[in-house]
KEDREN-554873 format. One record per residue (C-alpha): residue in one letter; x, y, z. Coordinates in nm, 4 decimals, padded with zeros to 6 digits. Example, Ala and Ser with C-alpha at 12.3 -4.5 7.8 and 13.67 -1.06 7.14 Angstrom:
BEGIN
A:01.2300:-00.4500:00.7800
S:01.3670:-00.1060:00.7140
This chain:
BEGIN
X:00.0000:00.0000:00.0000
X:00.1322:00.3538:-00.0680
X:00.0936:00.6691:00.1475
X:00.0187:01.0672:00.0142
X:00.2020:01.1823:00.3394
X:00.3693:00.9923:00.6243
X:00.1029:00.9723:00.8367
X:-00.1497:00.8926:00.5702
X:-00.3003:00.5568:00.4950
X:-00.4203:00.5090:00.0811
X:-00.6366:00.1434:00.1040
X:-00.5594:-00.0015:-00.2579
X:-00.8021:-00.2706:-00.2438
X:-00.5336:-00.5908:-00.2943
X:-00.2799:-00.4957:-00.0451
X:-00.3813:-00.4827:00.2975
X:-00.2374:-00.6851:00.5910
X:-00.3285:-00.8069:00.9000
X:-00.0396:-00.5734:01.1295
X:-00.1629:-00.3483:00.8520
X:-00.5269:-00.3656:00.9986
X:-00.3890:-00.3845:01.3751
X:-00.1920:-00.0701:01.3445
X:-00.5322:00.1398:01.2004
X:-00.7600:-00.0048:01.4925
X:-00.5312:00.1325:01.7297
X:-00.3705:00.4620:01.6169
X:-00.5269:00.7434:01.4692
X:-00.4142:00.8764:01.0890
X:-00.5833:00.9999:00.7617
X:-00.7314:00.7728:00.5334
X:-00.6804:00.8220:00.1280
X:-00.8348:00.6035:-00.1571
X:-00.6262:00.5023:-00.4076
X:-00.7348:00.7276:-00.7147
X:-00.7845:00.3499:-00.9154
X:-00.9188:00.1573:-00.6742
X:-01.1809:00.4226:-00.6400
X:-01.2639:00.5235:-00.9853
X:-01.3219:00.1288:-01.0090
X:-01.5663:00.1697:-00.7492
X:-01.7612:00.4519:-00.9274
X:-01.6840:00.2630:-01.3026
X:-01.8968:-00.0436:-01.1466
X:-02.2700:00.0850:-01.1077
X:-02.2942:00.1559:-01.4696
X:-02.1951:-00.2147:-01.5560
X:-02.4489:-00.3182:-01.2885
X:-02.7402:-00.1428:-01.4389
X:-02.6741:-00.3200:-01.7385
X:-02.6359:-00.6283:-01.6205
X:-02.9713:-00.6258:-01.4321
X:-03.1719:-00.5745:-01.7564
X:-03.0505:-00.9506:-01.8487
X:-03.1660:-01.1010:-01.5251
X:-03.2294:-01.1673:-01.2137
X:-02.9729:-01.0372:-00.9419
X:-02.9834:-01.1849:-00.5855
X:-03.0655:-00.9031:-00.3741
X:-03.1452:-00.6257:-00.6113
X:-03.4248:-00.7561:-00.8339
X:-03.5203:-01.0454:-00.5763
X:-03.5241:-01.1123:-00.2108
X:-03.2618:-01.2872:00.0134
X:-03.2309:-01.6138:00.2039
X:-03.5009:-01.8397:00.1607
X:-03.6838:-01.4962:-00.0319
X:-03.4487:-01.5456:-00.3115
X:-03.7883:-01.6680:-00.5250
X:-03.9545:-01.3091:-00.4436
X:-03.9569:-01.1050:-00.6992
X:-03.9560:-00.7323:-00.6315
X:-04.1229:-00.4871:-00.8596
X:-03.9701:-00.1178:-00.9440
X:-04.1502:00.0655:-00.6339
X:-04.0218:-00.2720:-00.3916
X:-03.6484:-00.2140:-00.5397
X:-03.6621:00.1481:-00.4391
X:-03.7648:00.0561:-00.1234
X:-03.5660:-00.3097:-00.0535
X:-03.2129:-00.1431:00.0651
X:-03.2921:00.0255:00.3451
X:-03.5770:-00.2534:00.4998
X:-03.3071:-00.4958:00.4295
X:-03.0385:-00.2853:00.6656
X:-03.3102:-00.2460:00.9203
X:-03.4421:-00.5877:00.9308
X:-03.0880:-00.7754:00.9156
X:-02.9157:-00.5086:01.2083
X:-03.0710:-00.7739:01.5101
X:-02.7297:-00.7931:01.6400
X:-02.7250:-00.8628:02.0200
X:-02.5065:-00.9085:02.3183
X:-02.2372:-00.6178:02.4201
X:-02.0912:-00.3462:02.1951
X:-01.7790:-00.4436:02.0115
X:-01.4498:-00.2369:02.1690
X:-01.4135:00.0676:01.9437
X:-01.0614:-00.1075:01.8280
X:-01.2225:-00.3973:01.6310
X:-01.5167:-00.1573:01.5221
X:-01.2630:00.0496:01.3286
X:-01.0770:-00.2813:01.2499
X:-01.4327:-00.3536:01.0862
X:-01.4097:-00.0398:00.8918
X:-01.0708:-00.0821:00.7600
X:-01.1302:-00.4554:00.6242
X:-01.4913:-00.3638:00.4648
X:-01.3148:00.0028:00.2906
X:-01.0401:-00.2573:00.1651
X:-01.2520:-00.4973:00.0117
X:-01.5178:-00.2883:-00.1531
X:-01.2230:-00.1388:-00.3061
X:-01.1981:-00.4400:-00.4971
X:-01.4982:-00.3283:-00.6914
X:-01.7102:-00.6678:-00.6769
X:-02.0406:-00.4606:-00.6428
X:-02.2112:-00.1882:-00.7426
X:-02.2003:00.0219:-00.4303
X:-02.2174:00.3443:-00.4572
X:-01.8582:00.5351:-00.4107
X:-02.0048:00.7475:-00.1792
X:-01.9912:00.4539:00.1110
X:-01.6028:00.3582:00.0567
X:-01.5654:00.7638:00.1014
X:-01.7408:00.8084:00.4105
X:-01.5836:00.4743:00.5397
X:-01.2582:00.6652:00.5016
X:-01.3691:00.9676:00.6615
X:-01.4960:00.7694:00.9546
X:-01.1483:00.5858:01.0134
X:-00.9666:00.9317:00.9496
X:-01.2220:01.1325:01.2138
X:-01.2089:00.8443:01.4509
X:-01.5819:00.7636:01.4298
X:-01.7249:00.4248:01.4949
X:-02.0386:00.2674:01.4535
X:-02.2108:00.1076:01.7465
X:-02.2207:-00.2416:01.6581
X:-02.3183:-00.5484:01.8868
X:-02.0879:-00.8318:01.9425
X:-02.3643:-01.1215:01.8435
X:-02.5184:-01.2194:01.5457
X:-02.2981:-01.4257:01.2859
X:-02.2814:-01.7761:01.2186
X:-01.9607:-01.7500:01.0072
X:-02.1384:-01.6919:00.6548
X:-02.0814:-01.2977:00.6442
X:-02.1222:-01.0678:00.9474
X:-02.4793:-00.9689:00.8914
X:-02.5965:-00.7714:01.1519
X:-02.3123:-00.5899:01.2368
X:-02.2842:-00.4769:00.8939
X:-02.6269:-00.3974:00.9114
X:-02.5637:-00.1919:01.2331
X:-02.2989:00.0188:00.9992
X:-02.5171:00.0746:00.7133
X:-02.7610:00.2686:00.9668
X:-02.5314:00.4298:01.1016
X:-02.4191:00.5661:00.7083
X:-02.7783:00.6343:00.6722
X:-02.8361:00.8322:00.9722
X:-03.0515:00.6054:01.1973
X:-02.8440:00.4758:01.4559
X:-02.5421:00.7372:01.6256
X:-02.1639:00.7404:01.5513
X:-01.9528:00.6609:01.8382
X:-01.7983:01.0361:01.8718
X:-01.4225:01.0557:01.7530
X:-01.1270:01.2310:01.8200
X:-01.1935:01.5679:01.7831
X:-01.0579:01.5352:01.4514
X:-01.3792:01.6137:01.2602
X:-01.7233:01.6016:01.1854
X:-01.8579:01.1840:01.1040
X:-01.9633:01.1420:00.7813
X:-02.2882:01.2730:00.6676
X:-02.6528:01.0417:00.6551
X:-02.6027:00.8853:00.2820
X:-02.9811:00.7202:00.0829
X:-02.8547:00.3598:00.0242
X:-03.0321:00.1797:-00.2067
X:-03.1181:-00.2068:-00.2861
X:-02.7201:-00.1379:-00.5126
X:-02.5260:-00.0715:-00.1942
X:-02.7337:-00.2629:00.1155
X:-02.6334:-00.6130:00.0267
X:-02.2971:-00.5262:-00.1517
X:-02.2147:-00.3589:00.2181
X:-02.3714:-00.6762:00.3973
X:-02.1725:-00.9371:00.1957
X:-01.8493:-00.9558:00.3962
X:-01.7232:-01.0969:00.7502
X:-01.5487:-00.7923:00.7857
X:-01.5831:-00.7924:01.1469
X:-01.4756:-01.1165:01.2004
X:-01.1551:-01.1006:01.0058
X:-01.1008:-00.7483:01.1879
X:-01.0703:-00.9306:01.4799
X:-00.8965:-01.1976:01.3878
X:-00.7027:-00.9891:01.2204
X:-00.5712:-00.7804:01.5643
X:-00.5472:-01.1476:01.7626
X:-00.3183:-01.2672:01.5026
X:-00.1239:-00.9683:01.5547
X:-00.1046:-01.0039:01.9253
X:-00.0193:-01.3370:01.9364
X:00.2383:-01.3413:01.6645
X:00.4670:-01.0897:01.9465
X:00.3692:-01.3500:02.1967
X:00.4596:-01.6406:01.9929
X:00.8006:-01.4697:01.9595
X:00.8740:-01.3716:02.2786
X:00.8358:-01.7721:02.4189
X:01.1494:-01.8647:02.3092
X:01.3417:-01.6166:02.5121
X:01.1286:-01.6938:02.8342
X:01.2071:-02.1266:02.7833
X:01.5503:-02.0261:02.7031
X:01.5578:-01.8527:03.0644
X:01.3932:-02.1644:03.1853
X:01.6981:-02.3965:03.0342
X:01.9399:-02.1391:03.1795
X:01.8042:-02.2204:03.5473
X:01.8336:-02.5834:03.5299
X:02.1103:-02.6266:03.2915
X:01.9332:-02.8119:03.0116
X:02.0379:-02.9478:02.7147
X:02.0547:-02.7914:02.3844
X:02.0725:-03.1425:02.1396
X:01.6842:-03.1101:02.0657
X:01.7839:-02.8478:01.9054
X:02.0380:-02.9628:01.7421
X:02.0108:-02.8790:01.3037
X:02.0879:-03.2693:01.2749
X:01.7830:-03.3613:01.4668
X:01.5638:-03.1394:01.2483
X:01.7244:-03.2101:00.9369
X:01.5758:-03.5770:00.9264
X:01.1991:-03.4113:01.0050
X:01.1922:-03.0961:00.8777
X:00.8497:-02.9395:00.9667
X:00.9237:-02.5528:00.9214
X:00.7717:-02.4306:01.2602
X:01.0060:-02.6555:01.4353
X:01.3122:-02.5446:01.2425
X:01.2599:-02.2169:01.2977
X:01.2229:-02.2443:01.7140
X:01.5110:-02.5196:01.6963
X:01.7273:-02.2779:01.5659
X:01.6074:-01.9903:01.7027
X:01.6857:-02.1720:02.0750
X:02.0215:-02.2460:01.9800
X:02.0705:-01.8755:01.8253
X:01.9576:-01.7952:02.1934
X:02.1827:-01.9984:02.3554
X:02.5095:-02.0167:02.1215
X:02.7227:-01.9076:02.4404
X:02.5943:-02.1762:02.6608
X:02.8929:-02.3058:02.8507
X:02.7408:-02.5736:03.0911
X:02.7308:-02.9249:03.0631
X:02.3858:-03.0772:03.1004
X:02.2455:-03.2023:03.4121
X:02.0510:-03.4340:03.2810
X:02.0733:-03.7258:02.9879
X:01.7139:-03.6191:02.8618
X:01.5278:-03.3235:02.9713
X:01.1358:-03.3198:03.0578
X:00.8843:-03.2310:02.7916
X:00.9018:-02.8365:02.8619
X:01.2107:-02.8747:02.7117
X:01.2995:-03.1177:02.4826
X:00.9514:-03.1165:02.2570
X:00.9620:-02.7924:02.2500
X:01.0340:-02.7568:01.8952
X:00.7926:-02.9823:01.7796
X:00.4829:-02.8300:02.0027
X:00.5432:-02.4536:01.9852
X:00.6838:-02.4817:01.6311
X:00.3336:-02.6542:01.5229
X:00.1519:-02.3259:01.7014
X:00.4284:-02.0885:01.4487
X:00.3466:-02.3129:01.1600
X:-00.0369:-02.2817:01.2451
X:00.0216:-01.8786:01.3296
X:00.1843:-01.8878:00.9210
X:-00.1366:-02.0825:00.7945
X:-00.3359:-01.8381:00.9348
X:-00.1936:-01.5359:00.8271
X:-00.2539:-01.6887:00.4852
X:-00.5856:-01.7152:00.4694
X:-00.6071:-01.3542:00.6766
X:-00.3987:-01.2064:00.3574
X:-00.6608:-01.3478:00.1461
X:-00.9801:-01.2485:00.2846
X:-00.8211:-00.8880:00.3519
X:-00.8238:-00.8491:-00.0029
X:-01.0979:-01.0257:-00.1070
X:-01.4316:-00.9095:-00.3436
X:-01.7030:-01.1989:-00.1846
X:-01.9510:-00.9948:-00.2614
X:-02.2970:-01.2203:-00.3149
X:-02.3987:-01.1790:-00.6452
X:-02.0147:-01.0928:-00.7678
X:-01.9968:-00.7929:-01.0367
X:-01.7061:-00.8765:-01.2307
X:-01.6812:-00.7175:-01.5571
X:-02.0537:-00.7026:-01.7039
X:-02.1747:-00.9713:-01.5622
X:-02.2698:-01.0682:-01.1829
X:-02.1976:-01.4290:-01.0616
X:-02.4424:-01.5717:-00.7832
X:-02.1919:-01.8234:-00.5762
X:-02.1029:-01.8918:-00.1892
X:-01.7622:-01.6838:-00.1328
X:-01.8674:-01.5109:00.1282
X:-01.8511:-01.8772:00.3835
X:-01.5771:-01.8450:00.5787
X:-01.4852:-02.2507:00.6366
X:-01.0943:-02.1510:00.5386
X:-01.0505:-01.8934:00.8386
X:-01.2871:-02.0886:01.1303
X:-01.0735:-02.3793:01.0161
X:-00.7497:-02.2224:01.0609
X:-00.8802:-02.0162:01.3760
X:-00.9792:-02.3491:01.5445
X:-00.5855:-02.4790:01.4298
X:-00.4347:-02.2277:01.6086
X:-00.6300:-02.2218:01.9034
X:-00.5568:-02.5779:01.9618
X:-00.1969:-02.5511:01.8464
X:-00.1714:-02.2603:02.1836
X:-00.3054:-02.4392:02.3685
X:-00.0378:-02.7007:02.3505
X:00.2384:-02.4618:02.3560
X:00.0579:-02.3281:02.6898
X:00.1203:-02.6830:02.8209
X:00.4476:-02.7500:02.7677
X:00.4867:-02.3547:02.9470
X:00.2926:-02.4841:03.2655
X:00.5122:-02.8084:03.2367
X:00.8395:-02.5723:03.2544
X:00.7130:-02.3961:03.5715
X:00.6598:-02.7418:03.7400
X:01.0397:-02.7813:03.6709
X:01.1198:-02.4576:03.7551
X:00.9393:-02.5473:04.0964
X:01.1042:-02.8850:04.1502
X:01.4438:-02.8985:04.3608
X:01.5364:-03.1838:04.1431
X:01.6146:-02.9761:03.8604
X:01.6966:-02.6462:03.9848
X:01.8943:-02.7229:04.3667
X:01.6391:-02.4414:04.5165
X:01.3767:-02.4818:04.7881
X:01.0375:-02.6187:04.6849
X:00.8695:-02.3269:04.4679
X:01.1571:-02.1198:04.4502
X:01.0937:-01.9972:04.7868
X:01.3323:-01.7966:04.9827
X:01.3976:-02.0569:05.1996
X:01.3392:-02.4456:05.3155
X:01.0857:-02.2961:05.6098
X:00.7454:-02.3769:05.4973
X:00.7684:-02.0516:05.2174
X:00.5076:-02.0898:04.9607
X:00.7178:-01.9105:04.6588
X:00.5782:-01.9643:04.3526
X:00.3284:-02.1566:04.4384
X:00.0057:-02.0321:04.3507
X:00.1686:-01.8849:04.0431
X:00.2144:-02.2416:03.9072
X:-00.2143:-02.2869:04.0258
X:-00.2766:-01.9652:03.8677
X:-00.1079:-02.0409:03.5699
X:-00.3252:-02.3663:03.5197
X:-00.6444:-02.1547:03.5964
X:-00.5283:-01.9544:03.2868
X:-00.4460:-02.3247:03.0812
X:-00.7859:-02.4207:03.1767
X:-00.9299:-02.1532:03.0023
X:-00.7525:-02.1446:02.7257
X:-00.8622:-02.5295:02.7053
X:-01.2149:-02.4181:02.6834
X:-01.1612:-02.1431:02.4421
X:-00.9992:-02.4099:02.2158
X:-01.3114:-02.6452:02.1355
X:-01.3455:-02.5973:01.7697
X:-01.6404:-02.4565:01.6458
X:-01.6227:-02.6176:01.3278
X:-01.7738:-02.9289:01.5002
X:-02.1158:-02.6669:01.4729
X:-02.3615:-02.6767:01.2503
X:-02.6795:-02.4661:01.1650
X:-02.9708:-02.4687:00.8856
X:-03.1387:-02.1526:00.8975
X:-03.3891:-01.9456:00.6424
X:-03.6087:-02.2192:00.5714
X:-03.3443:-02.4643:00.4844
X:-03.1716:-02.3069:00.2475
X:-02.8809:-02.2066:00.4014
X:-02.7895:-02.5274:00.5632
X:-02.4281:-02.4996:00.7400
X:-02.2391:-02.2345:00.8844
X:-01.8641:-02.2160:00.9538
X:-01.9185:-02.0305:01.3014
X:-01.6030:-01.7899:01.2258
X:-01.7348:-01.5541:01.4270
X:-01.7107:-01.7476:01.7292
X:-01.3762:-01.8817:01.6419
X:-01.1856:-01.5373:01.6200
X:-01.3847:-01.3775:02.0021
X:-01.2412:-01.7243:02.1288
X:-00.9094:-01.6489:01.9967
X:-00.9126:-01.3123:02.1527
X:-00.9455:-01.4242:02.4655
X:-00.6524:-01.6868:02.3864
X:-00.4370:-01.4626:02.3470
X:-00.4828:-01.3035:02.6960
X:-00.4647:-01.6053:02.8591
X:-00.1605:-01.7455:02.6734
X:-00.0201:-01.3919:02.7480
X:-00.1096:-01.4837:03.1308
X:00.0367:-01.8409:03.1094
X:00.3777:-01.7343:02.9618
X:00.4382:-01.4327:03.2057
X:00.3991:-01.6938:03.5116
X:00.7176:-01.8991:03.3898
X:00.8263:-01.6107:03.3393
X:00.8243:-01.4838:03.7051
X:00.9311:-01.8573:03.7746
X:01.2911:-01.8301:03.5281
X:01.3595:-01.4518:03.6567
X:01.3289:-01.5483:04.0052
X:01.5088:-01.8642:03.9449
X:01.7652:-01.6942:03.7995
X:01.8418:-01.4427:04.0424
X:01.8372:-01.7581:04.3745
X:02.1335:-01.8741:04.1396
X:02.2786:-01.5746:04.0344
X:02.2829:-01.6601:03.7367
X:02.2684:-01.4809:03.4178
X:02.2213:-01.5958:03.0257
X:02.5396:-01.6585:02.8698
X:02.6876:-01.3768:02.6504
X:02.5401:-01.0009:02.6037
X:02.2832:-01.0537:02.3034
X:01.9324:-01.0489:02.2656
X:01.8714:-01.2992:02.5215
X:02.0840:-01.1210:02.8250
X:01.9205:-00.7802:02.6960
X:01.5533:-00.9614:02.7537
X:01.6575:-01.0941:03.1333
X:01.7901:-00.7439:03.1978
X:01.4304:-00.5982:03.0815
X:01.2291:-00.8736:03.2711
X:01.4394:-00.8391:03.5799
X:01.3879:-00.4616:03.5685
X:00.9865:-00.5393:03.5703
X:00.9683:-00.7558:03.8848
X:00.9871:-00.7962:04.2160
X:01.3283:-00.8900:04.3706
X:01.2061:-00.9675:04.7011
X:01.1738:-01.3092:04.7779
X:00.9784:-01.3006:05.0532
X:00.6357:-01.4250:05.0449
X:00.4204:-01.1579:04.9017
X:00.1377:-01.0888:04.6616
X:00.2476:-01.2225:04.3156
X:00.0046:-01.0532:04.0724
X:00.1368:-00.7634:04.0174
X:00.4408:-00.9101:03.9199
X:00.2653:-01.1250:03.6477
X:00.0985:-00.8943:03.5371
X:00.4200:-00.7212:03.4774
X:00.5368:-00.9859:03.3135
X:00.2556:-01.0118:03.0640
X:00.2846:-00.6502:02.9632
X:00.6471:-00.7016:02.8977
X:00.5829:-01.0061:02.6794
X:00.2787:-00.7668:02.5068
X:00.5256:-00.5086:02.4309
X:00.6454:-00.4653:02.0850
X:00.9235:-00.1782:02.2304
X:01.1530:-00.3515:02.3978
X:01.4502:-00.2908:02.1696
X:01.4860:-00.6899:02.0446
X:01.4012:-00.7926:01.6978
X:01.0482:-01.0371:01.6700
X:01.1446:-01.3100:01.4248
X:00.8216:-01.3921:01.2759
X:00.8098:-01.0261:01.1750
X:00.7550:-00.7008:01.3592
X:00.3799:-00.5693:01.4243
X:00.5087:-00.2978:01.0744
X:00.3104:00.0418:01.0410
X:00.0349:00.0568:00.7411
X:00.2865:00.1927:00.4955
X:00.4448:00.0932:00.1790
X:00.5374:-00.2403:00.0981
């Protein structure tokens, strides 16, 4: 995507991102159209018009859902846009945060930049204004089944027309002004899970800093008990070369390239030696994900399709390729969360570390770490929950003729919450390998990236070792391992600004 100025943003339609998306939802900047992508836009009603006096077009010249066989006469087409917006905007439950309603607005601008439809160009425009004033619409959290976000989109096009309020902005300016949509631009605006993929879009985001950051705390972990580095040896991963775990493999030995201790043990537990193969099948399911997310950013799934002069009626807008790869990474965290909780229950263990119980300060009856270690399973447990796929769903609503439903909506709120508790999980070793650490006095080997991360950690917590309240020092923790400004590169690629590429 290219900018007009360096703190503008100029959506092209077929270039978007998901950091791309992240960085919009939560930071403030002007909003251009590409001058192509939008005389596209304005180029399409034209062909539309044409096209209807062929046939029939889903939506326009007909109902929708099981209505499809209702026919609608001139005065009903006038008419059909705006009872469509107000019957379809039934969304319930709590209002979305303001970041993923602007997330929304960034994904839907995108794609109807693509030009599948014959909206009117005066919606992509005051989408753009809306993201440049800092105006959102108020849009429920509830009412998707994974087969476009319905009502929430429904819940925007009021707000475009004037019936429901814009969340006020920053001061920046004025929201955009009520626009008359017609039957062209209310299911055109409608046909999209922009919502979904917003949010999915700023958990991928999160958890791609988080997925980063867990090699530094294990490698902390293996410092404290003087672990062995021969799982991740290049031989081993040679003979099975899965990418994800060739990438943490040699990411743990970049970590550790100036370990200078000879293993205590002939094998290591679990939370150590498998972890390669269990956190580097959460990066390889983190890569398949941002896949399909670089897809559907850019997509035109617009039902009935205008491409060219003609419109194609066709199912695009199911969304079985992101619940499915939502679901995959879920599960995949949720076993890279284990093998964290299994490193704190060596981390706690005298066996392998030559500390009191818990890393207490002393062999007295000290507690230490222990209810870290029960409140980091409290966290496990629900990420456990959160991982149930929702692809094992189903649904057959509007008389039977829409008869399954990918439930991608549900998959990327479940994600979001993931990622906090994940975050929560990993800061608890955390505490456990800093703490562990200093009873040693003991530091990483060398002065690179993973010395300059114990140095930042240690700076964040506690050094008493007294028994005391632990949450603020997890909590700590977790906003260390959140933080994309902590002077250390991220492997899988920095959360980049909506810029250039």
């Amino acid at each position: 995507m290219t900018t007009a100025h360096p703190d503008a943003v100029c959506f092209d339609g077929a270039s978007l991102t998901a950091s791309q998306v992240t960085a919009l939802a939560r930071t403030q900047r002007p909003v251009h159209l590409d001058p192509q992508a939008r005389a596209r836009v304005s180029a399409a009603r034209p062909a539309a018009m044409k096209a209807t006096t062929r046939r029939s077009v889903y939506g326009h010249s007909t109902g929708v859902g099981a209505n499809r066989t209702t026919a609608l006469d001139e005065d009903a087409t006038r008419e059909f846009g705006l009872r469509l917006l107000r019957s379809h905007a039934g969304g319930i439950g709590p209002l979305v945060p303001v970041e993923q309603a602007r997330a929304m607005l960034a994904v839907r601008l995108n794609q109807l930049l693509g030009a599948g439809s014959a909206i009117d160009v005066a919606v992509v425009d005051a989408l753009a204004q809306a993201l440049t004033h800092g105006h959102v619409p108020e849009i429920h959290a509830l009412g998707s089944l994974g087969t476009a976000d319905l009502t929430a989109l429904a819940e925007l096009g009021l707000t475009l027309v004037g019936e429901q309020p814009w969340q006020p902005g920053t001061g920046l300016g004025a929201p955009p002004r009520p626009l008359t949509l017609s039957s062209w631009d209310a299911l055109p605006l409608l046909s999209s899970s922009a919502l979904t993929i917003g949010q999915a879009a700023l958990a991928a985001t999160d958890l791609r800093t988080l997925l980063d950051r867990l090699p530094l705390v294990a490698a902390l972990s293996l410092t404290a008990v003087h672990g062995s580095l021969e799982p991740y040896a290049p031989a081993v991963h040679a003979r099975r070369p899965h990418p994800g775990a060739q990438q943490v493999a040699a990411r743990m030995t970049e970590l550790l390239d100036r370990a200078d201790w000879s293993p205590a043990l002939v094998q290591d537990p679990f939370g150590f030696r498998c972890l390669p193969q269990v956190h580097g099948a959460a990066t390889d399911a983190w890569t398949a994900l941002d896949g399909v997310l670089t897809v559907e950013l850019n997509a035109s799934a617009e039902n009935p399709l205008l491409d060219g002069e003609d419109y194609y009626h066709h199912g695009g807008f199911h969304q079985a390729p992101l619940a499915l790869a939502l679901d995959h990474m879920r599960l995949a965290l949720l076993g890279t969360a284990q093998l964290t909780t299994a490193r704190q229950g060596a981390l706690n263990e005298p066996a392998f570390t030559g500390l009191p119980p818990f890393l207490a300060q002393a062999e007295n009856g000290s507690s230490g770490l222990m209810i870290t270690e029960i409140a980091a399973h409290s966290a496990l447990a629900e990420l456990r929950g959160a991982a149930q796929p929702v692809t094992l769903g189903h649904a057959v609503v509007s008389r039977g003729v829409e008869e399954h439903a990918s439930f991608a909506a549900t998959a990327a709120r479940r994600l979001t919450e993931a990622v906090d508790q994940f975050g929560l999980v990993l800061a608890c070793e955390l505490v456990g390998a800093v703490r562990a650490l200093r009873m040693l006095d003991r530091t990483p080997p060398g002065d690179g990236e993973l010395s300059r991360f114990h140095e930042a950690a240690a700076a964040v917590l506690d050094p008493d070792l007294a028994d005391h309240k632990l949450t603020a020092d997890v909590h700590a923790a977790a906003a260390l391992l959140r933080s994309a400004d902590l002077g250390l590169p991220i492997a899988a690629g920095p959360a980049v600004p909506v810029a250039s590429r």
